[in-house]
N, CA, C and O atoms as CSV, one atom per row, in Angstrom:
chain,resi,resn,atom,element,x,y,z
A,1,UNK,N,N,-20.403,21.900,-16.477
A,1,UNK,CA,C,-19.807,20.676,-16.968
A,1,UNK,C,C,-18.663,21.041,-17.900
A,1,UNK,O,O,-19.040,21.911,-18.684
A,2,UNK,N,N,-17.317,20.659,-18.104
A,2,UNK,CA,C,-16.149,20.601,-18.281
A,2,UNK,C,C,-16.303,19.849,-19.741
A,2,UNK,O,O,-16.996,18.832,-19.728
A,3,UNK,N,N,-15.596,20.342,-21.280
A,3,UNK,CA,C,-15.162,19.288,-22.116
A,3,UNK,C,C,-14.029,19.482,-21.941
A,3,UNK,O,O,-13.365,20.420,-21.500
A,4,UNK,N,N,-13.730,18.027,-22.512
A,4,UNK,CA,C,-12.166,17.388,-22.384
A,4,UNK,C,C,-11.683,16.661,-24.203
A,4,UNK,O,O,-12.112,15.564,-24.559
A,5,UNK,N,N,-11.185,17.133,-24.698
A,5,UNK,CA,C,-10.150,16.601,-25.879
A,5,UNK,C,C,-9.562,15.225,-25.724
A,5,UNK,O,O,-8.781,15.181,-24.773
A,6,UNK,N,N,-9.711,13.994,-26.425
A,6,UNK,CA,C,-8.870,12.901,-25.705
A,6,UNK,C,C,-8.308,12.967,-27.416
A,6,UNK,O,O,-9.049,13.224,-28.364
A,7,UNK,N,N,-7.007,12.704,-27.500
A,7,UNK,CA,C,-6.551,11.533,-28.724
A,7,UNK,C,C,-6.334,10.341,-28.163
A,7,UNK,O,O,-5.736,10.015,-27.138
A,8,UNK,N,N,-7.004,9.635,-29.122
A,8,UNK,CA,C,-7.022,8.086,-29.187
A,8,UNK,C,C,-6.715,7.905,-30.654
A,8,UNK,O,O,-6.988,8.635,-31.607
A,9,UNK,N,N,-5.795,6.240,-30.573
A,9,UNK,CA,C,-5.533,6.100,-31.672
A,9,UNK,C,C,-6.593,5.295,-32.372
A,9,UNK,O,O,-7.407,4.683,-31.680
A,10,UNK,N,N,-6.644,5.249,-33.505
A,10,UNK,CA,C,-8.012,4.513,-34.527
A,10,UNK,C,C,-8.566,3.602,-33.569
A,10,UNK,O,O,-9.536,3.871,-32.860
A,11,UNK,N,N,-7.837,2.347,-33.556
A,11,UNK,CA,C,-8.166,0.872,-32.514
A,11,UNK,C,C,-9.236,1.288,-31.504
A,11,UNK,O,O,-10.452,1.114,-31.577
A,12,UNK,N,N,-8.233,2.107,-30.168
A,12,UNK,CA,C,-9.005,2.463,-29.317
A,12,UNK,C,C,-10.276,2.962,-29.183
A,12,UNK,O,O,-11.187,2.462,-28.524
A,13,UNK,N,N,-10.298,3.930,-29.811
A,13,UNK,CA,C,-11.451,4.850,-30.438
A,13,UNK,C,C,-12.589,4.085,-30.953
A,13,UNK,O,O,-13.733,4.403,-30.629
A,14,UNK,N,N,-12.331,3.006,-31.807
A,14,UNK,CA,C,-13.138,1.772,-32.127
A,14,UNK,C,C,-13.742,0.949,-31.610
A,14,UNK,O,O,-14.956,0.754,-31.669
A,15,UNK,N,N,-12.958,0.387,-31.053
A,15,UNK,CA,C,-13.439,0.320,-29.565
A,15,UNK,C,C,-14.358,0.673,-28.691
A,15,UNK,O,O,-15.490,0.194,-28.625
A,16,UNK,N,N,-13.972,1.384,-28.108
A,16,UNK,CA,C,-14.794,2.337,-26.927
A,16,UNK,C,C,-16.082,2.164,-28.033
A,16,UNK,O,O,-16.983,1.431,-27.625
A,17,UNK,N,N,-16.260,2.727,-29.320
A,17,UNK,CA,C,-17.620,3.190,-30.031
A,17,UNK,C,C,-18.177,2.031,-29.451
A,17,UNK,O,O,-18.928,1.944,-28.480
A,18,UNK,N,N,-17.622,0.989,-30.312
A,18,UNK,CA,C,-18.081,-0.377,-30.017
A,18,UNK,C,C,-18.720,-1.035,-28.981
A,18,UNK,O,O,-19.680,-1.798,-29.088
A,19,UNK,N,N,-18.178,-0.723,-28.038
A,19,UNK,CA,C,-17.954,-1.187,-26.392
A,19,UNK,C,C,-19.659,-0.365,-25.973
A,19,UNK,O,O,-20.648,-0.896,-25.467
A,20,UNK,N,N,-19.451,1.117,-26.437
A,20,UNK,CA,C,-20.343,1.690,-26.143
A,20,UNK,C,C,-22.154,1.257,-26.929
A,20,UNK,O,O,-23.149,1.257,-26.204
A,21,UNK,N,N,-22.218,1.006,-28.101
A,21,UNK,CA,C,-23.305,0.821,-28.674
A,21,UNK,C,C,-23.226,-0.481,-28.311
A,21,UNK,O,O,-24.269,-0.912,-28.800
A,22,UNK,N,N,-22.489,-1.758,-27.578
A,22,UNK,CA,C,-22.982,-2.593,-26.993
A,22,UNK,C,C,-23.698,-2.872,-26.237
A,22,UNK,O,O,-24.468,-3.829,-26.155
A,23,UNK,N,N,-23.363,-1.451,-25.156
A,23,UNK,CA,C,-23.835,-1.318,-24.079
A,23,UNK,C,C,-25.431,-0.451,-23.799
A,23,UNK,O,O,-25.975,-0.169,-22.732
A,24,UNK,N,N,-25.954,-0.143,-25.480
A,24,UNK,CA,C,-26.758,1.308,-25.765
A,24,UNK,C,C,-26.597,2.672,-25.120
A,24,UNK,O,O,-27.474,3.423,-24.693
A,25,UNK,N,N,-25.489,2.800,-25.141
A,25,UNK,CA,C,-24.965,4.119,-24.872
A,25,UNK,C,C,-24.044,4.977,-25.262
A,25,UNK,O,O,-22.976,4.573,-25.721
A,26,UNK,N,N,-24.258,5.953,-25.165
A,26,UNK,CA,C,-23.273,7.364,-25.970
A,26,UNK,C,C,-21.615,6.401,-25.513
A,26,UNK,O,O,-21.412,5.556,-24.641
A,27,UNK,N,N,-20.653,7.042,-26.590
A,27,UNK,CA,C,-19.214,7.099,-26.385
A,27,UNK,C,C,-18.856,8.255,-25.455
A,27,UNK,O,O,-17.908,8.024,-24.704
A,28,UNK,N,N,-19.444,9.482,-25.357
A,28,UNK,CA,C,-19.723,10.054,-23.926
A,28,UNK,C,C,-19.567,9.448,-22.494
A,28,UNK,O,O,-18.677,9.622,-21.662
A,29,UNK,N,N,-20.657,8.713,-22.456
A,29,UNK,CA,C,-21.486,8.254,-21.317
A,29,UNK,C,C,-20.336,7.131,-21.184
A,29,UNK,O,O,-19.434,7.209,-20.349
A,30,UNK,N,N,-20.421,6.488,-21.748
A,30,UNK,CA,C,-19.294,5.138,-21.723
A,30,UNK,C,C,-17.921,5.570,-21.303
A,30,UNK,O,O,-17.261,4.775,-20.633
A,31,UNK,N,N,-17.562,6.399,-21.527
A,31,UNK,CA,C,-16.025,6.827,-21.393
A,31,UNK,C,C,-16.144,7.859,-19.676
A,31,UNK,O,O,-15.264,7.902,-18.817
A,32,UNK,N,N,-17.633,8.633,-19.635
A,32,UNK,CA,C,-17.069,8.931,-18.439
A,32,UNK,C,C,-17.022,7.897,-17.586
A,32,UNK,O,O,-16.039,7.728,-16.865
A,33,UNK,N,N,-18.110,7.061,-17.569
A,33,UNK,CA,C,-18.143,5.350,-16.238
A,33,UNK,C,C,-16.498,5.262,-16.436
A,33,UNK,O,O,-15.972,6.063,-15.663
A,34,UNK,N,N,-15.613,4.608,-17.152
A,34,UNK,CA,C,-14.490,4.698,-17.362
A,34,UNK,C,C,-13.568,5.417,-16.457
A,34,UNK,O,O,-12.812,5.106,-15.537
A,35,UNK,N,N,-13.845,6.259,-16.935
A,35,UNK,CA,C,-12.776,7.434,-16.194
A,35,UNK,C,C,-13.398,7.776,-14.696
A,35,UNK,O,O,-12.586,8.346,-13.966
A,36,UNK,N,N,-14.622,7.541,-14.150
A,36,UNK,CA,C,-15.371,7.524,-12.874
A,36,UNK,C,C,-14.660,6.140,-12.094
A,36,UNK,O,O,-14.434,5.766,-10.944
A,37,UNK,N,N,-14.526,5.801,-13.059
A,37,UNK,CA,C,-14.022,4.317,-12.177
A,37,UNK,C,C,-12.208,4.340,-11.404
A,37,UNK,O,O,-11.713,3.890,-10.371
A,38,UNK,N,N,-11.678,5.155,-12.637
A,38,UNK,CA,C,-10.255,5.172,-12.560
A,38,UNK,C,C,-9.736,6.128,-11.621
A,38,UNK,O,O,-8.600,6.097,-11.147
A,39,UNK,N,N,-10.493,6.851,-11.414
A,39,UNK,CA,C,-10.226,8.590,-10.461
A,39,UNK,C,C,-11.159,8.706,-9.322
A,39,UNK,O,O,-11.265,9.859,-8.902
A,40,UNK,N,N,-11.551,8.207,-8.981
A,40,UNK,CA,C,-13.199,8.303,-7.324
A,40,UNK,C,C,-12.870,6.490,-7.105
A,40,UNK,O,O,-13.141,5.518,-7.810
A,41,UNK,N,N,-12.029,6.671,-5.525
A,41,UNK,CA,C,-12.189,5.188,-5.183
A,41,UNK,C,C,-13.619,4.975,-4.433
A,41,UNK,O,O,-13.958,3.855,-4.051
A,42,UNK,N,N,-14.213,5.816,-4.299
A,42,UNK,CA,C,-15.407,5.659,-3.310
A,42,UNK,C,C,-16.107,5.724,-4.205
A,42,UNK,O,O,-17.088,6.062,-3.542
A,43,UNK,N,N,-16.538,5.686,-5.365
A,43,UNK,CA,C,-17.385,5.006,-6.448
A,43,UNK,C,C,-18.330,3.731,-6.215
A,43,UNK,O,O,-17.615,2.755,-5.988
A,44,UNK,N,N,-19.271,3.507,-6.199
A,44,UNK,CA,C,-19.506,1.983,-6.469
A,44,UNK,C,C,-20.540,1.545,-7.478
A,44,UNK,O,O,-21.441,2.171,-8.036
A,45,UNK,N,N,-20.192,0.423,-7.541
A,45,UNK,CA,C,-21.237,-0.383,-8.145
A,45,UNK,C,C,-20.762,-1.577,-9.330
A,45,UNK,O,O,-19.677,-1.440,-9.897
A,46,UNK,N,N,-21.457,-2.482,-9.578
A,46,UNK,CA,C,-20.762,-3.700,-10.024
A,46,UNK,C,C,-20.487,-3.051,-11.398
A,46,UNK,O,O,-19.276,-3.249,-11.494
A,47,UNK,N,N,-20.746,-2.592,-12.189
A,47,UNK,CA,C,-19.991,-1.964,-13.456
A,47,UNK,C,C,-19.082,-1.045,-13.347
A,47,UNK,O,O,-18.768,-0.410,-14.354
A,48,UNK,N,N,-18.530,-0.809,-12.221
A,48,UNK,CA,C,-17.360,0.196,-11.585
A,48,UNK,C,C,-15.913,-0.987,-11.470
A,48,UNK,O,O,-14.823,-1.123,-12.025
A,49,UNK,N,N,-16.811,-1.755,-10.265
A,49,UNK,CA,C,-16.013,-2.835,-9.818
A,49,UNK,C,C,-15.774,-3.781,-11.691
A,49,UNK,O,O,-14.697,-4.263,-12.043
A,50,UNK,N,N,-16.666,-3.798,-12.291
A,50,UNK,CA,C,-15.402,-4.669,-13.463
A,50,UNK,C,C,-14.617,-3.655,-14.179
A,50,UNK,O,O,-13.623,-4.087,-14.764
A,51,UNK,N,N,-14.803,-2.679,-14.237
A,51,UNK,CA,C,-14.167,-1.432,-15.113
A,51,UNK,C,C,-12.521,-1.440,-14.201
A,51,UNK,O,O,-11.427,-1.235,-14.727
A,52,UNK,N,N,-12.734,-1.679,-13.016
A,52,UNK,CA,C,-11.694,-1.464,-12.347
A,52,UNK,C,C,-11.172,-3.125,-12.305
A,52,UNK,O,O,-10.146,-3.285,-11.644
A,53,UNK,N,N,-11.514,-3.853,-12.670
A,53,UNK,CA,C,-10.668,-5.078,-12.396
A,53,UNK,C,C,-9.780,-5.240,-13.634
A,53,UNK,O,O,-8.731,-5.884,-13.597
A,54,UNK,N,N,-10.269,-4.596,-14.791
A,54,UNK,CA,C,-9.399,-4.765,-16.192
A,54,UNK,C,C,-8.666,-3.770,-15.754
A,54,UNK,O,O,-7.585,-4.325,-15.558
A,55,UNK,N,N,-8.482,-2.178,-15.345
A,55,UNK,CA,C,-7.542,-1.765,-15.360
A,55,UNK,C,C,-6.481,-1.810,-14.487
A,55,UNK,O,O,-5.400,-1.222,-14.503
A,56,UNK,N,N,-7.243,-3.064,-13.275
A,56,UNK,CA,C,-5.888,-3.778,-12.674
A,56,UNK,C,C,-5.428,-4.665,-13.468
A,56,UNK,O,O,-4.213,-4.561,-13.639
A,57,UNK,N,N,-5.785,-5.263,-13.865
A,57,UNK,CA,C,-5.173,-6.250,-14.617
A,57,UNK,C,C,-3.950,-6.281,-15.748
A,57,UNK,O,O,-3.037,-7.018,-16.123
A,58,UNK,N,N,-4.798,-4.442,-16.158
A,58,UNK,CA,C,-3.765,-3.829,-17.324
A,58,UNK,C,C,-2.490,-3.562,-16.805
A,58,UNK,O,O,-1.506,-3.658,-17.539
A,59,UNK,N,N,-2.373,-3.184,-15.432
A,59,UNK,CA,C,-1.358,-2.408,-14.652
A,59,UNK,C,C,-1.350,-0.816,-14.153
A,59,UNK,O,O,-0.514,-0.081,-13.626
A,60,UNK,N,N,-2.746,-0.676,-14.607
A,60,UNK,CA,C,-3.604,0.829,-14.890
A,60,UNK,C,C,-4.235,1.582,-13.533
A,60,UNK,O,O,-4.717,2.678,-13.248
A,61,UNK,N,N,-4.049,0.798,-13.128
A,61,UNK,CA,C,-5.106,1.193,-11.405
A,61,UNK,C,C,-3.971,1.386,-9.844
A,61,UNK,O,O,-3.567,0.503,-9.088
A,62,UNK,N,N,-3.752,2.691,-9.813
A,62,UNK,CA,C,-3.132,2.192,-8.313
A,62,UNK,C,C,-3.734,2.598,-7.387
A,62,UNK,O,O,-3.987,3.803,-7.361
A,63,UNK,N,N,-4.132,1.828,-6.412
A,63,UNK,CA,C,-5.690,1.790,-5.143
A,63,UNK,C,C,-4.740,1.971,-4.120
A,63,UNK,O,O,-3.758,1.309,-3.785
A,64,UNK,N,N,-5.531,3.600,-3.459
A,64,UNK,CA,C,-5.607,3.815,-2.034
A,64,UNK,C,C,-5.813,2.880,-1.102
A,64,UNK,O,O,-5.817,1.810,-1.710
A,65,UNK,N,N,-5.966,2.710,-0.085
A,65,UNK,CA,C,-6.350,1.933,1.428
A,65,UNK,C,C,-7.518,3.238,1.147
A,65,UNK,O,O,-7.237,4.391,0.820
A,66,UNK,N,N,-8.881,2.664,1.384
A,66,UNK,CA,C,-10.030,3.263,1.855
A,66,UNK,C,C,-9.951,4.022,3.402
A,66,UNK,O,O,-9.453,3.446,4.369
A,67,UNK,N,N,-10.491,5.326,3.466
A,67,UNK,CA,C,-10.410,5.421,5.101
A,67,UNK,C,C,-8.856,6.155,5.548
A,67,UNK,O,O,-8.728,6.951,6.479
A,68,UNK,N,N,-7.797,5.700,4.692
A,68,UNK,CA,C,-6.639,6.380,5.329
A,68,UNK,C,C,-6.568,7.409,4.728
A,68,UNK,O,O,-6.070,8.009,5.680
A,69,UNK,N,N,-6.615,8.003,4.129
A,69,UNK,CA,C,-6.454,9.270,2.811
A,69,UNK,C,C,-7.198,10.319,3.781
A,69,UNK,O,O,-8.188,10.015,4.445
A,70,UNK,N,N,-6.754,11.257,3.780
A,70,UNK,CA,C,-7.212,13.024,4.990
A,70,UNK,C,C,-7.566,13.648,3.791
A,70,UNK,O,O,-6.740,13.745,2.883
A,71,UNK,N,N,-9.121,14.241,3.650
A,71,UNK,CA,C,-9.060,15.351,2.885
A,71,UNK,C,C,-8.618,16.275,3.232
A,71,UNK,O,O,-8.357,16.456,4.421
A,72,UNK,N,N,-8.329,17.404,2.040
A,72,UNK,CA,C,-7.319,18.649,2.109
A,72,UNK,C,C,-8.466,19.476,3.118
A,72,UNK,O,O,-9.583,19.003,3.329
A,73,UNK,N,N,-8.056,20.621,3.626
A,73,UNK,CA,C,-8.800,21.264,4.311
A,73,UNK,C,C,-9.434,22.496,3.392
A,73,UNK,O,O,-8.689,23.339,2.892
A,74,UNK,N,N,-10.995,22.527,3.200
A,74,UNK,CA,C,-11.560,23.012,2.161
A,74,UNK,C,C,-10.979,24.422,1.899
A,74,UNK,O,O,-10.686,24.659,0.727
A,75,UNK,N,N,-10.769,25.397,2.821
A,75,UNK,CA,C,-10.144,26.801,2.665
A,75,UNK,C,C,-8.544,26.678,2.025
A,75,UNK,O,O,-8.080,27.699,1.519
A,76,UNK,N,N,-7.622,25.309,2.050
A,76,UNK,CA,C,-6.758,25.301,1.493
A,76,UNK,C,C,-6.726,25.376,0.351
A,76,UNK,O,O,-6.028,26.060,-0.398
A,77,UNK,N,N,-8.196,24.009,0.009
A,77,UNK,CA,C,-8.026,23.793,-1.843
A,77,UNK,C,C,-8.674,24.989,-2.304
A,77,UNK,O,O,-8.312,25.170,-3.467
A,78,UNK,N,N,-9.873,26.353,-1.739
A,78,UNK,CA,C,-10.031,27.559,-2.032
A,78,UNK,C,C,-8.588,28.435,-2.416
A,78,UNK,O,O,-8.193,29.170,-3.321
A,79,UNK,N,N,-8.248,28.060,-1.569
A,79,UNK,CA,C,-6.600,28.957,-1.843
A,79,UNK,C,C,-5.746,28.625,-2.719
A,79,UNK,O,O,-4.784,29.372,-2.902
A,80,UNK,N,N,-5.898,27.329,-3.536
A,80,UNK,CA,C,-5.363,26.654,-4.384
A,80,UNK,C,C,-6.030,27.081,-5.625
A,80,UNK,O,O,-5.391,27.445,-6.613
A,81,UNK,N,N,-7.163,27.044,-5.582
A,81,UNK,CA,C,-7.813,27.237,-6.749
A,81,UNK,C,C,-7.583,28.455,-7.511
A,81,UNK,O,O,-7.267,28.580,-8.695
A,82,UNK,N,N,-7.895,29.712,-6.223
A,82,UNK,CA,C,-7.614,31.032,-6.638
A,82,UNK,C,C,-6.229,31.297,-6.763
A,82,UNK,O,O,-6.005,32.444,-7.149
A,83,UNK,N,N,-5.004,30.438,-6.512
A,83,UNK,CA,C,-3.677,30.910,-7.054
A,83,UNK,C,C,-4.064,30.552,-8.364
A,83,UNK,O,O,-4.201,31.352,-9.290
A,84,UNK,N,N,-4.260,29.163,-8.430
A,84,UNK,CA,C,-4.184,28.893,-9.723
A,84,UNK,C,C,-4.885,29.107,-11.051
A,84,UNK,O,O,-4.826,28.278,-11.959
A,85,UNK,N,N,-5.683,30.476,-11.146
A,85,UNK,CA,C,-6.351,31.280,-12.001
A,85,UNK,C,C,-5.897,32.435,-12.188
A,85,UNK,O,O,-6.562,33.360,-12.654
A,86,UNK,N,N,-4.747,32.498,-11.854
A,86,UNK,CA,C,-3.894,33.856,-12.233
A,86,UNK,C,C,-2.947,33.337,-13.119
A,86,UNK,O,O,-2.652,32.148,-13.241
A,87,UNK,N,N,-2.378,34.512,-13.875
A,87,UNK,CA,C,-1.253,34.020,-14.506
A,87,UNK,C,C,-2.036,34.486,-15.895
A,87,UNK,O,O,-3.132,35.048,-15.885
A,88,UNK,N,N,-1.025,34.041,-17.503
A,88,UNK,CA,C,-1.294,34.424,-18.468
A,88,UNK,C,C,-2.183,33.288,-18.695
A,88,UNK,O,O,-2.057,32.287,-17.991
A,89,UNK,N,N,-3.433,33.372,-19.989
A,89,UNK,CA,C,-4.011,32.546,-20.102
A,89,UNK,C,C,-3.388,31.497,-21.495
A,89,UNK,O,O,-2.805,31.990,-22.461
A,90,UNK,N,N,-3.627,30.170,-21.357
A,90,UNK,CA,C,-2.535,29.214,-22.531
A,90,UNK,C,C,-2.921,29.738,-23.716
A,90,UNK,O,O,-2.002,30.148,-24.425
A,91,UNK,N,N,-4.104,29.846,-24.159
A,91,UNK,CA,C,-4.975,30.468,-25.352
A,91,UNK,C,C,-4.019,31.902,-25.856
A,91,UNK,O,O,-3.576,32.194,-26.967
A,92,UNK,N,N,-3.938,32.531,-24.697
A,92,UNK,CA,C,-3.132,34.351,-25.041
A,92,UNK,C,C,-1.509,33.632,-25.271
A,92,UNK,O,O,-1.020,34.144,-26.279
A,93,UNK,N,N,-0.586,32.648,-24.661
A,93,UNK,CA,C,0.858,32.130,-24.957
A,93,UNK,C,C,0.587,31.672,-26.833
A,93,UNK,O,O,1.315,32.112,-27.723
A,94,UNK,N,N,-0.399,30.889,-27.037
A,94,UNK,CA,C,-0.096,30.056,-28.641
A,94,UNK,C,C,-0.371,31.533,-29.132
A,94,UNK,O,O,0.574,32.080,-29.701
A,95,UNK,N,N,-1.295,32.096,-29.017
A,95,UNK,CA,C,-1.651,33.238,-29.753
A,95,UNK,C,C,-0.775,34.547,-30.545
A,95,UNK,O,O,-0.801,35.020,-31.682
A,96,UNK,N,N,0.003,34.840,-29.279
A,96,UNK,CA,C,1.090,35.270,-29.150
A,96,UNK,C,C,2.464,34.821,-29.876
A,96,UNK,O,O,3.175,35.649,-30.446
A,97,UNK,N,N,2.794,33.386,-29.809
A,97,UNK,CA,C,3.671,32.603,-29.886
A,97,UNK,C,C,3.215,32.917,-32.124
A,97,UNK,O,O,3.975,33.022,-33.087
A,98,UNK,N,N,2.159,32.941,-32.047
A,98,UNK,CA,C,1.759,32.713,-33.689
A,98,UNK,C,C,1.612,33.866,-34.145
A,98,UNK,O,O,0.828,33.875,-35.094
A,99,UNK,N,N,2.166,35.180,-33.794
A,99,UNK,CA,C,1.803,36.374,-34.045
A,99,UNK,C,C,0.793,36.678,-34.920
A,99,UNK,O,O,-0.085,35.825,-35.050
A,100,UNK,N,N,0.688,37.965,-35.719
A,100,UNK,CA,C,-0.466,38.537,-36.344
A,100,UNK,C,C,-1.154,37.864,-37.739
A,100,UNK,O,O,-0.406,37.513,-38.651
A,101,UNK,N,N,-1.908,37.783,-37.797
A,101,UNK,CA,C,-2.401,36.909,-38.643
A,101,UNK,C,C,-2.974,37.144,-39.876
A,101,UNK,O,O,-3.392,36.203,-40.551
């Protein structure tokens, strides 16, 4: 499992808490449904479907056609993956960038 850093400004952040102990659940848990909703159109379920009607509404949502979309061919996105783990790591660039300490 992956962490992720968000800044949010005060409001938002308030929010979501809010939104979340409404709902009895972590600001975690609440924010991934959120973001499950916004990124996987093949998602379902009626707390998906309203999560996604506000962020149409916001101007936030742009929806595929179901069914037309080709997945990549799995040995491609393998080949994708492993380019993209080479290279310097961002951690060794700031590090560097901030010399000796």
């Amino acid at each position: 499992m992956k962490q992720v850093t968000l800044r949010l400004d005060d409001d938002l952040a308030a929010d979501l808490a809010a939104d979340a102990a409404r709902l009895g659940r972590s600001v975690n848990a609440h924010a991934a449904v959120g973001l499950r909703a916004l990124v996987d159109p093949t998602a379902e379920g009626e707390e998906l479907d309203r999560i996604r009607a506000r962020l149409r509404r916001a101007g936030l949502l742009e929806e595929w056609p179901r069914g037309e979309r080709e997945r990549p061919d799995p040995e491609d996105v393998a080949a994708a993956r492993a380019a993209g783990a080479t290279g310097t790591m961002l951690s060794d660039i700031v590090s560097d960038e901030r010399g000796p300490r």
